[in-house]
C-alpha positions, 0 to 999 in steps of 0.5 A: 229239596227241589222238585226232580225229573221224574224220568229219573227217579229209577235211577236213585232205586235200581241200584238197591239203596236202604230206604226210609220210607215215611207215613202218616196216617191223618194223626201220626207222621212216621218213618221205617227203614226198609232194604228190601226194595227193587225198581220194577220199570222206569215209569218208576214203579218201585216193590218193597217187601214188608208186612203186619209187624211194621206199623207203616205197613198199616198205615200204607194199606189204610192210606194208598200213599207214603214217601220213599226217601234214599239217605246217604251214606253219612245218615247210617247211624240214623238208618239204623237207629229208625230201624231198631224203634218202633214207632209207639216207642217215640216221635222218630223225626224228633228222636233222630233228628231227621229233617220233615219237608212237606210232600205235594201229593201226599200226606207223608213228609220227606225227608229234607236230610236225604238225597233224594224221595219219591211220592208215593201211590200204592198200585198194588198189594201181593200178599203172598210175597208181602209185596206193596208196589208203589208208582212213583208220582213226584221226585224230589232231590237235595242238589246241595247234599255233599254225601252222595253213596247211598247206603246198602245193606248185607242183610247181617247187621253190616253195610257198604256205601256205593263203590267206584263209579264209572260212566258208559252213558255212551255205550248205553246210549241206544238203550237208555231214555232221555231225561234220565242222566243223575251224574 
């Protein structure tokens, strides 16, 4: 992976992308899956909704910090499998053969196979809403993945990759910030 324009890391999250997010506590690296997310603003600070039955949660709330990778299509098989285990029960990055890479800014690794992952600093915690908001300190993007449709999931035990795509960069132009541009 190579190091991304930060200004557009929003762009890999708006579109509600599955997610692998990774910790590590200062012993155990780990990784949970996650679809419940959402882009707050650009600057970018991305919400995921979690709480006390994932280990990561923990982790997070001792740590301030993890890694929120974007998988890709082809990694859907992983996805789920990372999310069916509980971290006590293996070494997930060995179980599921997911690539580490080490991170800049925090302890967490990236994760090498996936399109994109954001460094992470925990802003925020609403524990009404078990919302834990992130503001995303470094991107990292893997220029050289051939799969880029990221995985979404219905909530049913079903998922779609990203469709057709079109570009109307030209008739947003007034509203979007420089820099931004993925495609």
């Amino acid at each position: 992976m190579n190091q991304g324009n930060i200004k557009r890391a929003f762009t890999y999250f708006e579109s509600g992308a599955v997610l692998l997010v990774t910790t590590n506590d200062g012993v155990k690296e780990n990784v949970m899956t996650i679809s419940w997310q959402m882009v707050l603003d650009f600057s970018p600070r991305i919400a995921i909704a979690t709480g006390g039955w994932n280990e990561s949660f923990h982790t997070i709330l001792k740590t301030k910090e993890c890694c929120l990778c974007i998988p890709s299509f082809d990694m859907i098989k992983k996805v789920v499998q990372v999310g069916t285990t509980h971290g006590s029960e293996c070494d997930k990055f060995t179980c599921f053969a997911l690539t580490k890479a080490k991170a800049a800014k925090v302890r967490a690794p990236l994760i090498a196979d996936c399109l994109a992952a954001l460094e992470c600093k925990l802003e925020d915690y609403v524990e009404n809403y078990g919302l834990l908001i992130f503001k995303g300190i470094l991107l990292w993007e893997n220029s050289q993945k051939k799969e880029r449709r990221v995985i979404h999931a219905n909530g049913d035990g079903t998922f779609f990759a990203d469709g057709e795509f079109r570009n109307l960069r030209r008739e947003m132009a007034p509203r979007l910030l420089e820099g931004v541009e993925r495609f």
